[in-house]
C-alpha positions as YAML, in Angstrom:
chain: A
units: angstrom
residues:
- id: 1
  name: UNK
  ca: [5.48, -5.77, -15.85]
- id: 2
  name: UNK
  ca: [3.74, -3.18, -13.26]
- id: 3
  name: UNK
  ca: [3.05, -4.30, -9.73]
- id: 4
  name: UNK
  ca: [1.08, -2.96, -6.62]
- id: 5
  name: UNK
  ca: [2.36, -3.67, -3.31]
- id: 6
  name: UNK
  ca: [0.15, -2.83, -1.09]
- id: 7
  name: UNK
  ca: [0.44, -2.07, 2.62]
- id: 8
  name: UNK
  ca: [-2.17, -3.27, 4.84]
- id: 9
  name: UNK
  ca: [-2.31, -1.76, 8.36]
- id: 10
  name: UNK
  ca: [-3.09, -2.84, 11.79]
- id: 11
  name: UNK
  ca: [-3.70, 0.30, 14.06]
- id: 12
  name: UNK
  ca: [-3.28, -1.55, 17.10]
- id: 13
  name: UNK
  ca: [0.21, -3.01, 15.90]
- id: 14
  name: UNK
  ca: [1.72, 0.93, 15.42]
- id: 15
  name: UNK
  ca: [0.21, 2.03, 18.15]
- id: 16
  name: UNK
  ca: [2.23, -0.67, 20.20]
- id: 17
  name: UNK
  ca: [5.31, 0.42, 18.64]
- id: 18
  name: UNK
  ca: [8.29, 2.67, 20.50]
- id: 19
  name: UNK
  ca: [8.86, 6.31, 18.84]
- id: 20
  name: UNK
  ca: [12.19, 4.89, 17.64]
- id: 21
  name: UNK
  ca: [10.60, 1.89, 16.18]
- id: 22
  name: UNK
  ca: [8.35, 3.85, 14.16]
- id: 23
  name: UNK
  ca: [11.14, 6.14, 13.65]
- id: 24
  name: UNK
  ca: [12.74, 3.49, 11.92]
- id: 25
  name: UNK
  ca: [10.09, 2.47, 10.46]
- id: 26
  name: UNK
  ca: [9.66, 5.96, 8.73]
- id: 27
  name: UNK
  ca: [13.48, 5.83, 7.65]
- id: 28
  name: UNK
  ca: [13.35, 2.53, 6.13]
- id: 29
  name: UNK
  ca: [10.40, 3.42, 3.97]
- id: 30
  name: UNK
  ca: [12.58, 6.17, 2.54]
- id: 31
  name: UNK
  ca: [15.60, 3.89, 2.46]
- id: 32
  name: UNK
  ca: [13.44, 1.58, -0.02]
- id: 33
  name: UNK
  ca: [12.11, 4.43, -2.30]
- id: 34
  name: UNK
  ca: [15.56, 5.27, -2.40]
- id: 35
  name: UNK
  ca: [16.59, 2.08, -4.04]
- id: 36
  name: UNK
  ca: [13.58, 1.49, -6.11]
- id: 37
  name: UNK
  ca: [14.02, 5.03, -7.86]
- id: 38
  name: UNK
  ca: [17.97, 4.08, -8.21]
- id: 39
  name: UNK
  ca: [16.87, -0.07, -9.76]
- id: 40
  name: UNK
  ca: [14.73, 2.21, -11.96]
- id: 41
  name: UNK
  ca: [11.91, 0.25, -11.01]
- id: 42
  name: UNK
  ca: [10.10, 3.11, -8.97]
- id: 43
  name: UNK
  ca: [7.00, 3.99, -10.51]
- id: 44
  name: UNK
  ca: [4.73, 6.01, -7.37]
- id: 45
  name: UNK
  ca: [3.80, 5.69, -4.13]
- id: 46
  name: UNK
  ca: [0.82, 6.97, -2.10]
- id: 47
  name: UNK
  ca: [-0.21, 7.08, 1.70]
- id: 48
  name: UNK
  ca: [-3.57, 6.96, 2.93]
- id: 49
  name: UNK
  ca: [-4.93, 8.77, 5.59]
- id: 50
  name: UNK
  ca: [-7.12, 6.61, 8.12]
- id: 51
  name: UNK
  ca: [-10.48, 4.78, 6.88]
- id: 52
  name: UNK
  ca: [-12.26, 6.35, 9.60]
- id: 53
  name: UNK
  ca: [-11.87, 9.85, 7.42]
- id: 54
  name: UNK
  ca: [-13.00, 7.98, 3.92]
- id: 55
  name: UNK
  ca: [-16.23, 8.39, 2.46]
- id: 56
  name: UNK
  ca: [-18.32, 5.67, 1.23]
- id: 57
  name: UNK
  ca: [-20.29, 6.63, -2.36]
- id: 58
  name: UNK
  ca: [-22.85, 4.81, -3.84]
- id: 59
  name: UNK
  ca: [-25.60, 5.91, -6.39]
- id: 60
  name: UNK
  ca: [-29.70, 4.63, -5.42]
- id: 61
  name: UNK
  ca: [-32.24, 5.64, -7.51]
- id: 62
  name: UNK
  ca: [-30.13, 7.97, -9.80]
- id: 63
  name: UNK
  ca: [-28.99, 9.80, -6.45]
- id: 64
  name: UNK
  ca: [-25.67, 9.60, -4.93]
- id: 65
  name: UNK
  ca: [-25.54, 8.85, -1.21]
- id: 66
  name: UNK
  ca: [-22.72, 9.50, 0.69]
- id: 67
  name: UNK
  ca: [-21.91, 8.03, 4.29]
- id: 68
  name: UNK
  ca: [-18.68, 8.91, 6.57]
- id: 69
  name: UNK
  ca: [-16.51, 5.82, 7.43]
- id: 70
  name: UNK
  ca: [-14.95, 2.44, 5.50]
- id: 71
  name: UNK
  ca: [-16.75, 0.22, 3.24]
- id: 72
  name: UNK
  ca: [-15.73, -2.84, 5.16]
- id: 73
  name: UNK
  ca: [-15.56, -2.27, 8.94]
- id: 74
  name: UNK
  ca: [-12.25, -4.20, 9.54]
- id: 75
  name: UNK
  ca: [-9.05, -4.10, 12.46]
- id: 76
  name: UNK
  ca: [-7.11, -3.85, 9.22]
- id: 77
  name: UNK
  ca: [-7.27, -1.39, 6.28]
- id: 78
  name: UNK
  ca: [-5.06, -0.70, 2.99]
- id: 79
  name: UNK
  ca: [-2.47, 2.35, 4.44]
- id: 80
  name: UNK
  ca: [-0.73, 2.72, 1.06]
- id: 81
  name: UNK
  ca: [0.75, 1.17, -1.92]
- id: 82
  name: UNK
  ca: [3.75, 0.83, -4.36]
- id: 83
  name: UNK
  ca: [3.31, 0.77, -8.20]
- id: 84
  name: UNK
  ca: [6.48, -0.61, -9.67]
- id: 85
  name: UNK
  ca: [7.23, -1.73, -12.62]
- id: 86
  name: UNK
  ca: [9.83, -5.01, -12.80]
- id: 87
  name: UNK
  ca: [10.68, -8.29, -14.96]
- id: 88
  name: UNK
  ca: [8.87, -10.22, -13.41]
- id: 89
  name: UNK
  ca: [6.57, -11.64, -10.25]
- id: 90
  name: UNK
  ca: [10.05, -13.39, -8.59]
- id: 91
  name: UNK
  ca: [11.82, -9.87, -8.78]
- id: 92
  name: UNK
  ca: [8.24, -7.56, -7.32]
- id: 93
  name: UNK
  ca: [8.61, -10.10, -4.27]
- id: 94
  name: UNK
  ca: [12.00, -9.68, -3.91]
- id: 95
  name: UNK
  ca: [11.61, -6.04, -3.88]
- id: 96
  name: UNK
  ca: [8.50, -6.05, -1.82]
- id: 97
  name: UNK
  ca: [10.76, -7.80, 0.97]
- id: 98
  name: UNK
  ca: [12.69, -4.64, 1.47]
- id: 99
  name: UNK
  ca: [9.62, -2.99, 2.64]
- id: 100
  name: UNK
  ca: [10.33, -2.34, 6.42]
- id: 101
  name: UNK
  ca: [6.32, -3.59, 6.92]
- id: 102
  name: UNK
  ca: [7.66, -6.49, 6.12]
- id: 103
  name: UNK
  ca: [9.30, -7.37, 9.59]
- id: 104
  name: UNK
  ca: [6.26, -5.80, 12.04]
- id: 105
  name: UNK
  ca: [4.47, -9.11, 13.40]
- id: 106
  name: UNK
  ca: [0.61, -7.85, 12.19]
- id: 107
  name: UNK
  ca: [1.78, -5.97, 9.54]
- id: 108
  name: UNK
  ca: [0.53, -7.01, 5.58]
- id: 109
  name: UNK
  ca: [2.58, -6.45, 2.41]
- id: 110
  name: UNK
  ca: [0.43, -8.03, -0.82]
- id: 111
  name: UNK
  ca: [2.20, -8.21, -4.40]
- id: 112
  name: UNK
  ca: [-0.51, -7.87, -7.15]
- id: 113
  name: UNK
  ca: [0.57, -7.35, -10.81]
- id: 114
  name: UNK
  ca: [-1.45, -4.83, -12.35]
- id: 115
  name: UNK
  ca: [-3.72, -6.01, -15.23]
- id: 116
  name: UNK
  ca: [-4.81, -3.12, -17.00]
- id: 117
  name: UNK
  ca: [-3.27, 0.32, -17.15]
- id: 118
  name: UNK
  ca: [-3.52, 3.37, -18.86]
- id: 119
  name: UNK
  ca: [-5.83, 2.21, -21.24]
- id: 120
  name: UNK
  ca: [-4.18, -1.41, -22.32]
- id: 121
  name: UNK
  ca: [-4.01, -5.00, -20.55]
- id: 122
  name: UNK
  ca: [-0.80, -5.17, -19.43]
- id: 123
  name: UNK
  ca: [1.40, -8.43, -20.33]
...
């Protein structure tokens, strides 16, 4: 079964964090990808730069318009994500918990199994 754990970000929360803390941070996000490649249950993982550099496209009239910015204006926005691929929805939490994320105060880790992939419903 494929999951995506997704990070969700608070700006104000890193920005309150000590260079060592986000040192660590950095170091325990390798730590994990580490073990998830070893489990073989690694399947990517993406960063995303900040929302304030995304661009919004929608099409009116047959014409696409474009405007600078996030979608939703939000403190909080999606910073990256995991796609793994486990047994089941017990073992994706258990691995999400090794996330470092996971022990910032103001920091979001979601676990969504992925329903359709590549063409097929997944199981």
């Amino acid at each position: 079964m494929k999951f995506l754990i997704s990070l969700h970000i608070n700006p104000a929360v890193l920005d309150a964090l000590t260079e060592e803390e986000k040192a660590a941070l950095g170091a325990g996000h390798v730590r994990f990808m580490e073990e998830l490649k070893a489990s073989g249950e690694f399947i990517c993982t993406q960063a995303l730069v900040d929302p304030s550099q995304a661009a919004v496209v929608t099409v009116r009239n047959g014409q696409p318009v474009v405007t600078d910015g996030p979608f939703l204006e939000s403190k909080e926005y999606l910073g990256g994500f995991y796609l793994i691929d486990c047994e089941d929805r017990q073992r994706a939490i258990e691995v999400a918990t090794g996330i470092p994320d996971t022990g910032i105060e103001g920091l979001g880790v979601e676990v969504r199994q992925v329903m359709f992939c590549d063409g097929h419903l997944e199981a």
